[in-house]
VMD Tcl script that draws the C-alpha trace (Angstrom):
set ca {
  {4.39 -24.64 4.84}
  {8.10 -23.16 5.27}
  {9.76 -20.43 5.00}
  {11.52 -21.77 2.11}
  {8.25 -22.03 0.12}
  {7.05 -18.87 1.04}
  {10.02 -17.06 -0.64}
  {10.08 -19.27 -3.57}
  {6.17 -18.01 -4.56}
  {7.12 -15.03 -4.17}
  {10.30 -14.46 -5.85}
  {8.65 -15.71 -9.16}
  {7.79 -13.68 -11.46}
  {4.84 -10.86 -10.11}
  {3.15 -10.04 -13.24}
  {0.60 -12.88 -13.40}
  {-1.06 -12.89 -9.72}
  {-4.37 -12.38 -8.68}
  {-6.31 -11.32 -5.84}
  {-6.73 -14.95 -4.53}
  {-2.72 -15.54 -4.96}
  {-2.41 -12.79 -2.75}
  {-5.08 -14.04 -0.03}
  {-3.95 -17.35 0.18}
  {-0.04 -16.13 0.45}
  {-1.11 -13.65 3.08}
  {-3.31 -17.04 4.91}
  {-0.07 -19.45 4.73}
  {2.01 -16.51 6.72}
  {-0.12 -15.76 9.26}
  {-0.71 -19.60 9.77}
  {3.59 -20.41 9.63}
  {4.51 -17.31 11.63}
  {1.22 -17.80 13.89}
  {2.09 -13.75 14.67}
  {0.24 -12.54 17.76}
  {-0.15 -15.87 19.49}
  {1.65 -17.33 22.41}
  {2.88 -19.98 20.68}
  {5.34 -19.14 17.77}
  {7.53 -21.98 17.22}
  {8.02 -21.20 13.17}
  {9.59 -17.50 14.44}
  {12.52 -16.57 16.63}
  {10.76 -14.16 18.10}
  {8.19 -11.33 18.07}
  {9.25 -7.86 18.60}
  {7.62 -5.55 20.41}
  {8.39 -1.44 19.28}
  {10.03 0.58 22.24}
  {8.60 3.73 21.22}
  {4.86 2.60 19.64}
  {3.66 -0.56 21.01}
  {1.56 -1.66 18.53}
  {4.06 -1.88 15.94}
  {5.80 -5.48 16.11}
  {8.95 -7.10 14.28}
  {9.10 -10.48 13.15}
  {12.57 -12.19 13.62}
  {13.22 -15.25 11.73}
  {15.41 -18.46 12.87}
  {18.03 -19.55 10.86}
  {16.31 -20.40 7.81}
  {15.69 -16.69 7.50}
  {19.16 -15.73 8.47}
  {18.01 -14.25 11.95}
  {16.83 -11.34 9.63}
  {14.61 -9.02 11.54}
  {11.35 -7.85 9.24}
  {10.05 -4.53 8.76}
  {7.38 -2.98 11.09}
  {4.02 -4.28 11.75}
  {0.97 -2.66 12.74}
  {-0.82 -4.84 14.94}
  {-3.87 -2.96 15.12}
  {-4.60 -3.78 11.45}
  {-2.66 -6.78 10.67}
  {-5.13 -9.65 10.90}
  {-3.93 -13.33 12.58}
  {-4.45 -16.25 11.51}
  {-7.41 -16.55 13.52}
  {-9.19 -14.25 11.87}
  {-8.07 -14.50 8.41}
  {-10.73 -16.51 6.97}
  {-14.28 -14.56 8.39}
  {-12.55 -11.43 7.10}
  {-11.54 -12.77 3.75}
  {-14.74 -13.74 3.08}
  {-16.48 -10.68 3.93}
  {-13.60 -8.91 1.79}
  {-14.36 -11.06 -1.18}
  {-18.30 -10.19 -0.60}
  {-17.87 -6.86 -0.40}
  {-15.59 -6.01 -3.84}
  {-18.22 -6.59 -6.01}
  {-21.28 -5.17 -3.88}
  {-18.55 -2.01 -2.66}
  {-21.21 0.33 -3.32}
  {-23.42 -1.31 -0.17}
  {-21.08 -1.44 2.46}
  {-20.63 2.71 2.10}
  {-22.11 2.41 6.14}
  {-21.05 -0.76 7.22}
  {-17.92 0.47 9.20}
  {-17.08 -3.17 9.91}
  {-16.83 -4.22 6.22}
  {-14.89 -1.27 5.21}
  {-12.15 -1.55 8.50}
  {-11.83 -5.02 6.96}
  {-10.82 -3.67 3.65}
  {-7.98 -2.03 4.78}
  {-7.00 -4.87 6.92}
  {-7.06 -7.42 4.12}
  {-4.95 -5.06 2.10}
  {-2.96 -4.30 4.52}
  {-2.05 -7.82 5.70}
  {-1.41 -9.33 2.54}
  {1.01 -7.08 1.56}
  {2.98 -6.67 4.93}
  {2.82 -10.71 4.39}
  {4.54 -10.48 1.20}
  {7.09 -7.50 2.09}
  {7.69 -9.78 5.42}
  {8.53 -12.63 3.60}
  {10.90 -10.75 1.56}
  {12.61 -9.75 4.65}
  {13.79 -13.17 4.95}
  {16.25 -12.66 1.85}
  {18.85 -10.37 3.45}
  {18.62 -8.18 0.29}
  {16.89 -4.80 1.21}
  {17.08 -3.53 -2.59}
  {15.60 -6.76 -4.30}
  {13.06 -6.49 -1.42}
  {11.72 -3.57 -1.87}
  {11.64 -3.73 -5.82}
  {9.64 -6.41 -5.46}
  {7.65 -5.33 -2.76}
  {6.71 -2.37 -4.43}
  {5.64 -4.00 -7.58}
  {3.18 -6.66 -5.70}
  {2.13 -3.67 -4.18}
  {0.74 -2.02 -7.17}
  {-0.43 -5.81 -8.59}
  {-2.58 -6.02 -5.29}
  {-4.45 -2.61 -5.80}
  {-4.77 -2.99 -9.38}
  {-6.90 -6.46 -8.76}
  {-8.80 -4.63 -5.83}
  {-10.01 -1.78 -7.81}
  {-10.90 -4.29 -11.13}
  {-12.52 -6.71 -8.50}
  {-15.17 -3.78 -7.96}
  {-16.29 -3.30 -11.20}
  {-14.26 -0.48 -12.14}
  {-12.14 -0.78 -15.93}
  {-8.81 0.15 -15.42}
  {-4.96 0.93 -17.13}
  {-1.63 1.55 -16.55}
  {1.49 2.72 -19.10}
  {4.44 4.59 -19.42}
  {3.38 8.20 -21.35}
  {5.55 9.94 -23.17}
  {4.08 13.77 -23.96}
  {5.61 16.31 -26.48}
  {6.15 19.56 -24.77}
  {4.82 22.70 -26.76}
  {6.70 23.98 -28.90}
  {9.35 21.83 -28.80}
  {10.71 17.94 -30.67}
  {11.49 17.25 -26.43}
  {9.39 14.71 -24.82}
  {8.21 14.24 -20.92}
  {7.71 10.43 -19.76}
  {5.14 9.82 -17.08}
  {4.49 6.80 -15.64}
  {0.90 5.79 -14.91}
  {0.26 3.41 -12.15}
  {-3.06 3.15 -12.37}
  {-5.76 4.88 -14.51}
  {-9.29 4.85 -13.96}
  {-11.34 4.25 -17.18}
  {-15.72 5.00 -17.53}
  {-17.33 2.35 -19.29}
  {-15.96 4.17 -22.84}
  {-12.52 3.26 -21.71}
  {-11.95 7.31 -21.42}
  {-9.14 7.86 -19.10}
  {-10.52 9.72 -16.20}
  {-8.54 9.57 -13.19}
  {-4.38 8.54 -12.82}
  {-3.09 7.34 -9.60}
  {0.28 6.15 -8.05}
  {0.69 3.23 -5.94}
  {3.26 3.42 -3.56}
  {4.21 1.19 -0.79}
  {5.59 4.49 0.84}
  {5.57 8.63 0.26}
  {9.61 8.67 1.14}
  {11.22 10.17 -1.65}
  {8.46 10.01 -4.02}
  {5.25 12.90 -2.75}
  {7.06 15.53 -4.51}
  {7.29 13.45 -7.67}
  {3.82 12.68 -7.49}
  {2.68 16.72 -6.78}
  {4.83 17.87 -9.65}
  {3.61 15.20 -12.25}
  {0.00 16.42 -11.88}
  {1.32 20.06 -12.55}
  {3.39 19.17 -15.96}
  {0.85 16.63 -17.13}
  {-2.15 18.81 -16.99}
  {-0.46 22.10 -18.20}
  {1.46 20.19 -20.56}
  {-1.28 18.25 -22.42}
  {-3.69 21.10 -21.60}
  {-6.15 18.77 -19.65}
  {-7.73 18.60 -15.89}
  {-7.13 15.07 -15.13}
  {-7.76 13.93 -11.67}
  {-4.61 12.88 -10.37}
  {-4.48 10.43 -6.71}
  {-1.96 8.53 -4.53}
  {-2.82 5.11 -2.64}
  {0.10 4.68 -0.06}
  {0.59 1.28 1.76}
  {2.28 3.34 5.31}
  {5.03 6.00 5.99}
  {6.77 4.21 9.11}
  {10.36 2.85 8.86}
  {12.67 0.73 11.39}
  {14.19 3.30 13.72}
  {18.16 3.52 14.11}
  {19.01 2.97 17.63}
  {22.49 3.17 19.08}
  {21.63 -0.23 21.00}
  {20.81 -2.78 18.47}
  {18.71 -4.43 20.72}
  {16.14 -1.92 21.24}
  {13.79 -1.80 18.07}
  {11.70 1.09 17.27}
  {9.73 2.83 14.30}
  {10.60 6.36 12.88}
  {7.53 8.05 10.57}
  {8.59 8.67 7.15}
  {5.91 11.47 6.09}
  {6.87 14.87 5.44}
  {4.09 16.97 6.55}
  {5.82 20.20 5.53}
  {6.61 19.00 1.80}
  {2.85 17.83 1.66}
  {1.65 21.09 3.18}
  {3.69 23.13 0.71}
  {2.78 21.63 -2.77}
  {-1.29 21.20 -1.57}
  {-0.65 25.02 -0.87}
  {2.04 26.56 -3.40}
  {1.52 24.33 -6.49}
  {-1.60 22.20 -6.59}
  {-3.98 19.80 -3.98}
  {-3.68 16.26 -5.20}
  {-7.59 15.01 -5.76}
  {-7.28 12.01 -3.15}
  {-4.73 10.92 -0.73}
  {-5.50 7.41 0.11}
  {-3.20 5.42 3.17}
  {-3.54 1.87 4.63}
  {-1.79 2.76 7.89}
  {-2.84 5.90 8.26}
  {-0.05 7.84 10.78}
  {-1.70 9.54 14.27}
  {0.25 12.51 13.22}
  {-1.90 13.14 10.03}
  {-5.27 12.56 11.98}
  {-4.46 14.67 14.18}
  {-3.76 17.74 12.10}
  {-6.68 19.70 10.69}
  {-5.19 20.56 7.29}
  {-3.25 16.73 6.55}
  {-6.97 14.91 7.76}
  {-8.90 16.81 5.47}
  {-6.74 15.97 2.26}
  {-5.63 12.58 3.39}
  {-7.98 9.41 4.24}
  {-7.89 5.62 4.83}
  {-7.87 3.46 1.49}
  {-11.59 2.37 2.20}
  {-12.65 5.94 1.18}
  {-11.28 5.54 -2.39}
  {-13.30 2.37 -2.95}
  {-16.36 3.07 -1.66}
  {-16.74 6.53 -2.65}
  {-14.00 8.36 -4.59}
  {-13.45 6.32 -7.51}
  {-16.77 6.35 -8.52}
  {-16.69 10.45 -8.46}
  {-13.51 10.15 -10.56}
  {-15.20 8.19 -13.36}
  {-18.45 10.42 -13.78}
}
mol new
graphics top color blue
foreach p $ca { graphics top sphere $p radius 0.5 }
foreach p [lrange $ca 0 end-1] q [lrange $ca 1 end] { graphics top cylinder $p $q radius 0.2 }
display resetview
């Protein structure tokens, strides 16, 4: 396995992978990079964060252009090591989802398996030098990957472009629909957006649950699944790498408050600052919650 090879699967085209595409591309990286091991020979080096240690940068050698990736949580993102007990306990537990609502074990892995098989991918990506095609992509796996998670558990699911007629009016309103949870009479019940982050999209997401429902007249459940809101910090001293949040607490305070409460909040890497404050932790939880409990609610 090389680098080379990496980006080659996945630069092709995204629209045709499944959840064991993504697994076994998240297994080769943590087996190349061997990230979080003493020995690293693949990797230039591995980064340590100056201002939150647990968040780690992989730098490539030259067949990655010395690029430096974006940040890693190394409390969730599994190594190599461990890769293959938790995939198979991950696999296990789609289908049967509904029993592991008290195994805290089985649902931590969740989010880790998510978690590291996209930060995988998005890593990889690094290696291009081309922060725009990057993050297209990225994003696009991204949505792919939760799409196959949620159908993996038994629940039917959509996603479209909508455009809506506004009253009294020949104007239309597009929305675009991520996801959309479906009962078993392929109603639509529940729409969600899948985001690898909240920056410059949470007051998108507020407002379209405002114009859709009053527009079309309906209640629909709307949700956001975020993959993290941390960013490479800009340091004056190039050397020193750090990680900046990218969550707006405020902006999320102010449309829950002033225009209307999203009906789930769903994160991977879930930031300390949002655990720690009363009114964030009670609308926001970790992606585990939405599989386990929330979806099912949505589709009653």
């Amino acid at each position: 396995m090389t680098l080379y090879s990496l980006l080659e699967k996945v630069e092709n085209d995204t629209t045709m992978k499944g959840l064991t595409w993504f697994l076994d591309i998240a297994d080769e990286y943590l087996n190349f990079t061997n990230f979080g091991e003493a020995f690293t020979p693949n990797i230039q080096a591995d980064i340590v964060s100056q201002n939150e240690s647990n968040y780690h940068f992989i730098q490539y050698k030259d067949d990655g252009h010395h690029c430096v990736t974006r940040p890693i949580n190394s409390d969730i993102f599994l190594k190599a090591k461990e890769f293959s007990t938790a995939r198979k306990i991950f696999e296990y537990s789609l289908p049967n989802i509904k029993e592991i609502k008290y195994d805290t074990d089985a649902r931590k892995i969740i989010n880790q398996i998510i978690y590291t098989c996209q930060q995988c991918i998005g890593c990889t990506l690094d290696a291009l030098n081309n922060s725009n095609k990057a993050k297209k992509k990225n994003g696009s796996y991204f949505e792919i990957l939760i799409r196959n998670t949620v159908k993996a558990c038994g629940i039917n699911i959509d996603d479209k472009d909508e455009v809506v007629l506004l009253p009294d009016s020949k104007e239309t309103m597009k929305f675009e629909h991520d996801i959309i949870l479906l009962n078993s009479e392929n109603e639509e019940k529940a729409i969600g957006q899948l985001k690898t982050s909240s920056k410059d999209r949470i007051d998108k997401i507020f407002l379209d649950k405002y114009m859709y429902n009053k527009i079309k007249e309906v209640d629909i459940p709307h949700f956001a699944i975020f993959l993290n809101d941390v960013q490479r910090k800009e340091n004056k001293n190039k050397a020193l790498y750090g990680v900046n949040s990218t969550f707006l607490p405020g902006h999320f305070k102010a449309y829950t408050v002033a225009l209307n409460p999203l009906d789930g909040v769903y994160y991977l890497d879930l930031r300390p600052a949002i655990t720690k404050d009363a009114f964030l932790n009670e609308q926001i939880r970790t992606f585990d919650n939405f599989l386990v409990e929330d979806m099912w609610k949505f589709i009653k």
